[in-house]
N, CA and C of each residue as an Amber inpcrd file, in Angstrom:
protein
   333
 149.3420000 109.2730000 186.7870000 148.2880000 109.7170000 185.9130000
 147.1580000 108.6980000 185.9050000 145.7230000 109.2410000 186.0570000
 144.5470000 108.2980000 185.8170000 143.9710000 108.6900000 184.5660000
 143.4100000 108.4960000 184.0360000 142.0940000 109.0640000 183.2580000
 140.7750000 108.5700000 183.3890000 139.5570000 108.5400000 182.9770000
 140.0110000 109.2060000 181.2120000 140.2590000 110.8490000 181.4110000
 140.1460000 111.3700000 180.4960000 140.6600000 113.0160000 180.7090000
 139.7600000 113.5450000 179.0320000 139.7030000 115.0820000 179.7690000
 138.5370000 115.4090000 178.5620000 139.7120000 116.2310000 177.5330000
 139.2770000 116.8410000 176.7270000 140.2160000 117.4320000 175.4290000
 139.5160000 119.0290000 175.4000000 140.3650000 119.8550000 175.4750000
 140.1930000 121.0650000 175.0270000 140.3310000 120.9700000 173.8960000
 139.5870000 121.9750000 172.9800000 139.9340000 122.1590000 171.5370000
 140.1990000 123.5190000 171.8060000 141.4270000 124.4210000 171.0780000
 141.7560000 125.9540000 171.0300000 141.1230000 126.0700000 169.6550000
 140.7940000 126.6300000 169.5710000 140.1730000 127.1230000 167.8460000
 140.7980000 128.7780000 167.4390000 141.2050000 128.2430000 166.4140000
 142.0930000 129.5330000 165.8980000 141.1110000 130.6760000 165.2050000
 139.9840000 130.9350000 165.8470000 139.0110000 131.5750000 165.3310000
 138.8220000 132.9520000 166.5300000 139.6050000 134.0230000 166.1630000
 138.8610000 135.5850000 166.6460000 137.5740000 135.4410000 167.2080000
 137.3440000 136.4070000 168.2240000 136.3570000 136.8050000 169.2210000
 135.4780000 137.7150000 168.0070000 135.8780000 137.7330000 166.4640000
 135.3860000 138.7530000 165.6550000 135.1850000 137.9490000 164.1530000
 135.5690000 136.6730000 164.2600000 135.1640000 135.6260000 163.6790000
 136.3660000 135.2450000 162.5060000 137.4840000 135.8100000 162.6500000
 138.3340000 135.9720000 161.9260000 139.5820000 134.9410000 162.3820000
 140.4180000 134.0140000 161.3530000 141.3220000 133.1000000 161.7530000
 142.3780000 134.2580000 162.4170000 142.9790000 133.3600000 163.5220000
 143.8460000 133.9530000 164.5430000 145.3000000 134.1780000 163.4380000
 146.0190000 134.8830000 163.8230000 147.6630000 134.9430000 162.9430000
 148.4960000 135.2870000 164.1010000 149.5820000 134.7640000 163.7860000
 149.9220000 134.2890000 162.4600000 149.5850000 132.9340000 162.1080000
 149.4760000 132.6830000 160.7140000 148.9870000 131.1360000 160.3200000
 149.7500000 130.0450000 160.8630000 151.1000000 130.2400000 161.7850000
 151.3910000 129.1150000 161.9860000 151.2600000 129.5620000 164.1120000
 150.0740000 129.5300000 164.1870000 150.2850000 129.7470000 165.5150000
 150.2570000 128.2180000 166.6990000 149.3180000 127.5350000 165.8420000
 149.0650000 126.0400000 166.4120000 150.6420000 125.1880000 166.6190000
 151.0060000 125.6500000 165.8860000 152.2490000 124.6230000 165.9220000
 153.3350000 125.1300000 166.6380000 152.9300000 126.4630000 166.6010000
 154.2410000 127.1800000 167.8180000 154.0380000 127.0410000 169.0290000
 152.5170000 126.9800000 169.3310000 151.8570000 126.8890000 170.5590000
 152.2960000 125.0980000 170.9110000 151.8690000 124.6770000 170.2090000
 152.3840000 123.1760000 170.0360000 153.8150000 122.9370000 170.5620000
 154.2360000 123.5230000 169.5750000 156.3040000 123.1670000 169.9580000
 156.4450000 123.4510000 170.9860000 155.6920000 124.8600000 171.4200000
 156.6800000 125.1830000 173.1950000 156.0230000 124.0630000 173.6570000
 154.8740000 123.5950000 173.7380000 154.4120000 122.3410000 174.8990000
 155.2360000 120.9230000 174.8510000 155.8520000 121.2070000 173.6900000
 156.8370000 119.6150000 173.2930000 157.2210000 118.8880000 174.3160000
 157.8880000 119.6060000 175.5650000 158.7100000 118.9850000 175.9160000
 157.7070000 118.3230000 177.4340000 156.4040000 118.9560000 176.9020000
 155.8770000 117.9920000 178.4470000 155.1510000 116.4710000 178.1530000
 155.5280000 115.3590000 178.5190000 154.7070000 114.4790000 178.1820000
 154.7450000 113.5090000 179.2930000 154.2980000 112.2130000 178.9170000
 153.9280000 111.1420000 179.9990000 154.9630000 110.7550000 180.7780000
 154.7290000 110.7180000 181.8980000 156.3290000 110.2430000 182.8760000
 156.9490000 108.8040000 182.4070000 158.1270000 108.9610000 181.8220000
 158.5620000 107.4490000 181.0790000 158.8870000 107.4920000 179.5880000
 158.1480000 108.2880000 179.5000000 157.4970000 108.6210000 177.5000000
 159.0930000 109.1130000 176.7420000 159.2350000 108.9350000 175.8490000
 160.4450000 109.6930000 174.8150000 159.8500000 110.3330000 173.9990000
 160.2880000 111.0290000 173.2420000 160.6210000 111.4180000 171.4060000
 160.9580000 110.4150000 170.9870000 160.5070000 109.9010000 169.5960000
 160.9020000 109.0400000 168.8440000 162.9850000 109.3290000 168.6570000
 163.4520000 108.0940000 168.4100000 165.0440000 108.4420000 168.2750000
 164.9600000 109.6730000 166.8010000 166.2000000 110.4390000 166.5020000
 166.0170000 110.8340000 165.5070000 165.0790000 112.0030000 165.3470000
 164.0630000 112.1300000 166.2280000 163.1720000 113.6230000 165.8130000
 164.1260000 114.6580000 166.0850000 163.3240000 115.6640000 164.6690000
 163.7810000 117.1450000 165.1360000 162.8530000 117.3590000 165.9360000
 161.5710000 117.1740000 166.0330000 160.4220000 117.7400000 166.4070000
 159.1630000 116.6100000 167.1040000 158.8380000 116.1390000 168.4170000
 157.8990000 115.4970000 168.1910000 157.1550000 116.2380000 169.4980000
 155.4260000 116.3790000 169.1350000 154.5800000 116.8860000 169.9600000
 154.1100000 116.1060000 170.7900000 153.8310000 116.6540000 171.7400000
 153.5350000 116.4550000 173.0080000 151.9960000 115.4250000 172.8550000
 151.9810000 114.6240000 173.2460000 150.5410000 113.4190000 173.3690000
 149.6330000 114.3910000 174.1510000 149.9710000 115.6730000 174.7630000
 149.1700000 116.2570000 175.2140000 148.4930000 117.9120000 174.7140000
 149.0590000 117.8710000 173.6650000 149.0170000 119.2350000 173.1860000
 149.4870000 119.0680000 171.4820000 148.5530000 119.0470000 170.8890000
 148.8300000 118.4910000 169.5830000 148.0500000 119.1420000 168.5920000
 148.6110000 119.6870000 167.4090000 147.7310000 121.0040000 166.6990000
 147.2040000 120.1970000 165.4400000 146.1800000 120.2080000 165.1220000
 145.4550000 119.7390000 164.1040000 144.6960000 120.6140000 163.3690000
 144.1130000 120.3350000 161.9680000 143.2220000 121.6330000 161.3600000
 142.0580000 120.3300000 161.3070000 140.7510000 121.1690000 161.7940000
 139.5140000 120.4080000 162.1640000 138.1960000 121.2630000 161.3730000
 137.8910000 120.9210000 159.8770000 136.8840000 121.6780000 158.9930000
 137.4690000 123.3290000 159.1440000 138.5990000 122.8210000 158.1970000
 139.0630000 123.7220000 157.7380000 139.9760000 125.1720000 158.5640000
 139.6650000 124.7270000 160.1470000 139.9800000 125.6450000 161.5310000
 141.3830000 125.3920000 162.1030000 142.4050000 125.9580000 162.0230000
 143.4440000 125.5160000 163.0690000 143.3210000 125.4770000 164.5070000
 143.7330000 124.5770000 165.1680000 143.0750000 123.9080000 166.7780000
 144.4990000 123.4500000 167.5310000 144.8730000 123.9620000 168.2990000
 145.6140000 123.1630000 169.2490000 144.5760000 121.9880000 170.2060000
 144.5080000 120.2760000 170.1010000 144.1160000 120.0430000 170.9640000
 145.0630000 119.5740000 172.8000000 144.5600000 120.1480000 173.8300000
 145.1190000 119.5500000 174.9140000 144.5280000 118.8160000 175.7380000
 145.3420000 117.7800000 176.1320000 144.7550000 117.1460000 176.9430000
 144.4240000 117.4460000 178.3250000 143.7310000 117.3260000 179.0770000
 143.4530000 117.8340000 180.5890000 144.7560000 117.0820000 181.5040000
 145.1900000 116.2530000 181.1450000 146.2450000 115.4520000 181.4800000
 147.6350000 116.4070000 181.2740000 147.7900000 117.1370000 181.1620000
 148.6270000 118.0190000 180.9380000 148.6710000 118.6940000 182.5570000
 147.6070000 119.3440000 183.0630000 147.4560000 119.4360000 184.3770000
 148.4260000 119.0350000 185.7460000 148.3710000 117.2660000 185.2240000
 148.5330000 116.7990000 186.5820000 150.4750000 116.7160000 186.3680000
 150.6850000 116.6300000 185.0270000 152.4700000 116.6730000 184.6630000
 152.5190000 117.8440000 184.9640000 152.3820000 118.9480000 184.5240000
 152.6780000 120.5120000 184.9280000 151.5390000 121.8250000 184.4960000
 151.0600000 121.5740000 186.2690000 149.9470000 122.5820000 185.9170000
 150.2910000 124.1350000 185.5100000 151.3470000 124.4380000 185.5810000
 151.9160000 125.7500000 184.5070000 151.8910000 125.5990000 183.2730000
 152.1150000 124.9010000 182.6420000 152.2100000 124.3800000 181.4030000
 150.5550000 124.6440000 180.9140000 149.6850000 123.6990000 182.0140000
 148.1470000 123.9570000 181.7240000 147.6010000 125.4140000 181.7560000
 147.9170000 126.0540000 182.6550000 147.7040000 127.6690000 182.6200000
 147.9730000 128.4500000 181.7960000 149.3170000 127.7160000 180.9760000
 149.9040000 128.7870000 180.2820000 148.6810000 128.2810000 178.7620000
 148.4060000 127.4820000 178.8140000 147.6800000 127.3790000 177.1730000
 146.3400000 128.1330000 177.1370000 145.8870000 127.7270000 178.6270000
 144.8580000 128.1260000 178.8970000 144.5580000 129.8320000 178.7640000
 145.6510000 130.3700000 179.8400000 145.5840000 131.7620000 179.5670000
 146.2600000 132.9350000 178.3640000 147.0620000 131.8910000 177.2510000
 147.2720000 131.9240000 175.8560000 145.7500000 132.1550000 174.8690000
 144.9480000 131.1390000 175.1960000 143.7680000 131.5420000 174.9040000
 142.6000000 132.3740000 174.4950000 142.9620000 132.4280000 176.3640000
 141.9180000 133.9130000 176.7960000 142.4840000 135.0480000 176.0550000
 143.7120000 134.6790000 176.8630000 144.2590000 136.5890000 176.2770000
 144.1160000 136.8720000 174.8560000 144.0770000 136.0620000 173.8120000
 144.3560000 136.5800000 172.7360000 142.5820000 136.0850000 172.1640000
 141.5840000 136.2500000 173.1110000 140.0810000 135.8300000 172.1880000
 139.6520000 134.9060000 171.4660000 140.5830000 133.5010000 171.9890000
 140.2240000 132.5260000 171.0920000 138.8580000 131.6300000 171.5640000
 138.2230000 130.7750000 170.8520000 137.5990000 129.7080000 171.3410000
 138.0830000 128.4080000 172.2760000 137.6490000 128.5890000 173.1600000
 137.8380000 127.1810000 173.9200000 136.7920000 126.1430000 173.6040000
 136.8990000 124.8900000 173.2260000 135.8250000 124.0030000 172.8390000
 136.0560000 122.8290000 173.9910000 135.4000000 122.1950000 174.7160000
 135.3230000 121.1660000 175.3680000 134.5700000 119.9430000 174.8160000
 135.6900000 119.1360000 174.1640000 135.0690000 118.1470000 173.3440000
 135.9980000 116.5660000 173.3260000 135.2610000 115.8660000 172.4140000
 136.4630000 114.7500000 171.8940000 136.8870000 114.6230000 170.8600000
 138.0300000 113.5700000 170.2620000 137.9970000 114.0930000 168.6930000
 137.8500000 112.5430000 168.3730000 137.0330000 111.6470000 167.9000000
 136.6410000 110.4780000 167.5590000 137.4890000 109.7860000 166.2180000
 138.2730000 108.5490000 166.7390000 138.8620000 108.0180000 165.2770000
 138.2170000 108.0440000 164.2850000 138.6560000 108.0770000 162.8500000
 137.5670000 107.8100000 161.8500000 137.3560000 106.3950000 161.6250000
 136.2050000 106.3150000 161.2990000 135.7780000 104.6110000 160.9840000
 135.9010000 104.6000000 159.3250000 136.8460000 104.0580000 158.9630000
 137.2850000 104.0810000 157.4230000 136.0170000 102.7310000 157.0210000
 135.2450000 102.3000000 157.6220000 134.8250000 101.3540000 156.8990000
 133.4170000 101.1380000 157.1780000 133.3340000 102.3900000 157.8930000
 131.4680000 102.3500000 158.0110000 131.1050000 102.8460000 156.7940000
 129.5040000 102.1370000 156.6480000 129.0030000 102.4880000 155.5230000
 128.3150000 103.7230000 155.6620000 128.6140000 104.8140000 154.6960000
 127.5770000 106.1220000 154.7770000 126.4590000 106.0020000 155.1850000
 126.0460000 106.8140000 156.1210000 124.9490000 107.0740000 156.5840000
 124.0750000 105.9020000 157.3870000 125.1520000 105.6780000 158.4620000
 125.1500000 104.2770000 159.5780000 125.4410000 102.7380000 159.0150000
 124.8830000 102.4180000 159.5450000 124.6560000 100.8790000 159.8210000
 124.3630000 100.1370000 157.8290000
């Protein structure tokens, strides 16, 4: 694996502007990807459940989002197809973006 690598955002938002259902779709979409991750990489000991560093569901202003990594690709490009054409088929948004740490200690409104 090289990077850097860009981030899909899935946005759980209808082709009709309406949140996708069922409400827990991010995380199902999520779980099946569980089991692909970095060559070397574990689950923490002890998880029932840990997501994939490459496919990881977050709610982003208020939107449920699976984000994936493009890095997902080069471990199993089925895996990449399948989110991808999960997507399409069902009218979701694809966003091509990043998702930036928060800076807990900048002062409002810059510098």
């Amino acid at each position: 694996m090289s990077g850097p690598y860009r981030e899909l955002f899935i946005q759980g938002i209808t082709q009709d502007g309406r949140p996708f259902r069922p409400s827990d779709w991010a995380e199902r979409l999520a779980g099946v990807m569980s089991c692909f991750r970095p060559p070397g990489s574990r689950a923490r000991p002890g998880a029932h459940l840990a997501y994939s560093p490459f496919c990881v569901p977050r709610v982003i202003n208020g939107v449920k989002c699976v984000i994936v990594n493009e890095a997902l690709k080069e471990v199993e490009p089925q895996a990449w197809a399948f989110v991808l054409n999960f997507a399409k088929d069902n009218g979701l948004a694809v966003v091509d973006a990043c998702l930036l740490p928060e800076d807990r200690d900048a002062a409002p409104g810059g510098a």
